[in-house]
N, C-alpha and C positions, 0 to 999 in steps of 0.2 A: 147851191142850197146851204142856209145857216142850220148847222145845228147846236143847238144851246143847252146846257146842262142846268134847269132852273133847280134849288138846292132852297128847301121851301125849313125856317126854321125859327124858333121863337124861343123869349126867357121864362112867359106863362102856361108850361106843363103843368097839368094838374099833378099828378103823379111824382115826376121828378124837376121841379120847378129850378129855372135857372144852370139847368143841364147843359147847354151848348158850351157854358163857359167852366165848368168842371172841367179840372186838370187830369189827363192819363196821361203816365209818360213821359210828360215834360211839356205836351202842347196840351190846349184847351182842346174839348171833342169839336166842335166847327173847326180849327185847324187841321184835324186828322183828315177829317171829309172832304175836305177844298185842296191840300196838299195833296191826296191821293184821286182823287176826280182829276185834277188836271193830266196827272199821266196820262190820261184817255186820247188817242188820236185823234181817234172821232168827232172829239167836238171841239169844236170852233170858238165856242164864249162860255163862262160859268157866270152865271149871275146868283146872289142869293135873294129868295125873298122874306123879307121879314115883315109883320105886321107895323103900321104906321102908331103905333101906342107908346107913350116914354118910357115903360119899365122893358122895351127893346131899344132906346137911345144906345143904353151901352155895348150890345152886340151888336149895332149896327155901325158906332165906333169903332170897334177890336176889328172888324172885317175892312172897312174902309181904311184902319192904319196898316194893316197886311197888303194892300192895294188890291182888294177884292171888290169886282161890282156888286151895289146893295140897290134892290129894290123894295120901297114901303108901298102897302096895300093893305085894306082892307084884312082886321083881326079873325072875324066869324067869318064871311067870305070869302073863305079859300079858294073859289073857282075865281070869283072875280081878281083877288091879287095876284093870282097862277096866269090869268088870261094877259090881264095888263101887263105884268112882268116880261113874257112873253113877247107881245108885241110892240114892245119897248125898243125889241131890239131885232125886230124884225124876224124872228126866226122860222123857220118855215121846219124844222121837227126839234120838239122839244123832250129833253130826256128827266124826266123826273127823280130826284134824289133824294130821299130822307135825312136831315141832319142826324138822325138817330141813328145813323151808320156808318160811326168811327169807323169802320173797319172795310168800306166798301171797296169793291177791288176794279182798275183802271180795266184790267183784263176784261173782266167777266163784261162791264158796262160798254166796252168797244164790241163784242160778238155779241152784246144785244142788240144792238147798232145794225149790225151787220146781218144778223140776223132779220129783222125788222126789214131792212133795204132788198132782202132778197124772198123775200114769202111775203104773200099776199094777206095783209091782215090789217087790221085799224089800229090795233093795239099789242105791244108784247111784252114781257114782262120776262125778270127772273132772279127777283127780291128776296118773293117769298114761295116756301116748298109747297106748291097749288099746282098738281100738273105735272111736278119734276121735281128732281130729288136735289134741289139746289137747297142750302145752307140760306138761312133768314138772316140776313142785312149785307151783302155784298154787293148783289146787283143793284139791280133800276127799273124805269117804268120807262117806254119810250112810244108817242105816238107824232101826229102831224098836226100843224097848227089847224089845218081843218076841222077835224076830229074837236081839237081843245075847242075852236069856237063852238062848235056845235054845243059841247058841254054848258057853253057858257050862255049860250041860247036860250036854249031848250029846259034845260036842270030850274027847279025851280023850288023842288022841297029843301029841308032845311037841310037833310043828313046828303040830299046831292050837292050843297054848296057849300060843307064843311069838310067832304074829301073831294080829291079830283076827279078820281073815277070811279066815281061809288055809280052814280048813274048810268056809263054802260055796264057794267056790272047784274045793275039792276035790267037790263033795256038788253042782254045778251041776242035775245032773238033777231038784231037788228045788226050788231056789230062782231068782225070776225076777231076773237080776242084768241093769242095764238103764246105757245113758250117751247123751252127748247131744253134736254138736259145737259147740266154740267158735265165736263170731263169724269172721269173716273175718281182722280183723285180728291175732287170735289165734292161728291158724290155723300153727302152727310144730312137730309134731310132734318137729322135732330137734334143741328145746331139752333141755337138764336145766341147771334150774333149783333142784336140791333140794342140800343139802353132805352127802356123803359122803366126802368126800378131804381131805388138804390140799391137792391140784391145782384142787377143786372150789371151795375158801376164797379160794386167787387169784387164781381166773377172779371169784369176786364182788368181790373187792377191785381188781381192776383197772376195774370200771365204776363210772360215776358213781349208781349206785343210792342213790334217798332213801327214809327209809323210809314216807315219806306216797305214793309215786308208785300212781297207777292202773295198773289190768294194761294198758293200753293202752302207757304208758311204759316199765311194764316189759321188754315185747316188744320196743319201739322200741330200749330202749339195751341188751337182748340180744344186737340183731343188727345195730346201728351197726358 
């Protein structure tokens, strides 16, 4: 069984526009997320997907010179570039990763893994505090390529084909969507820890975050 860690990310944020390639720390934020996703044992491949549009050329560049897989797809689309990406490389579970989390922890996305393989569910999650007292942007999303095509299938409104999984979400009465809680010391529901702002860019750049740090440090210099 492949499992693939797709790392879904773009330079046209309405919000904080050209964010991927913002410097913390000395790497650009898509460095952070690719350097610290690989530590995961769990998975097998990281592929990024980025929109097929040129004002993504250059982060599709900066990743291809790091020797990072890039896959282009579809900009509005996001099921569809998520699906193809996917089946690119034949993966049979794919673990979903926000580029918007510099900070995500190899730990936490391996026992979501592991998690997932051992309970009966189509979907699990533990990104964000829905369910459990996990901290917003460490984890991941992890389902089976089954599941994604179905998504891909079936989804057909606009707001189901601009997130992944916004349609079971919607469709819950059909699908077992399941999460688990963090450790103790994890245990911070009222972190965000994911950049959506530039308010969000400062609060990362005012801590001493490295980007080798365990979620454990993480936490700690969170809430120092």
């Amino acid at each position: 069984m492949t499992t693939v860690a797709i790392i879904q990310a773009r330079m046209g944020a309405t919000r904080l526009p050209n964010k991927m390639l913002y410097h913390l720390h000395g790497y650009p934020i898509v460095e952070w997320v690719y350097q610290r996703v690989k530590k995961a044992k769990n998975i097998d491949q990281i592929l990024f997907a980025l929109p097929d549009t040129k004002n993504n050329d250059l982060l599709a560049n900066y990743l291809q010179g790091i020797g990072v897989m890039v896959f282009r797809g579809s900009e509005r689309d996001l099921v569809d570039r998520y699906y193809h990406a996917a089946t690119s490389l034949s993966a049979d579970m794919i673990v979903r990763i926000c580029a918007d989390n510099p900070l995500v922890c190899a730990t936490e996305v391996d026992k979501l893994i592991d998690f997932f393989n051992n309970n009966k569910c189509d979907y699990a999650y533990n990104h964000i505090p829905k369910g459990n007292n996990y901290p917003d942007g460490i984890g991941a999303e992890v389902c089976n390529i089954s599941l994604l095509r179905e998504i891909y299938q079936k989804s057909s409104k606009s707001q189901h084909r601009e997130h992944i999984f916004n349609y079971i979400w919607d469709n819950q009465i059909y699908y077992k969507i399941q999460t688990f809680e963090p450790s103790k010391e994890l245990s911070h529901p009222e972190l965000k820890l994911d950049l959506d702002t530039l308010s969000d860019y400062r609060k990362l750049l005012e801590r001493p975050y490295r980007i080798n740090m365990s979620a454990s440090e993480v936490i700690r210099t969170a809430i120092e």
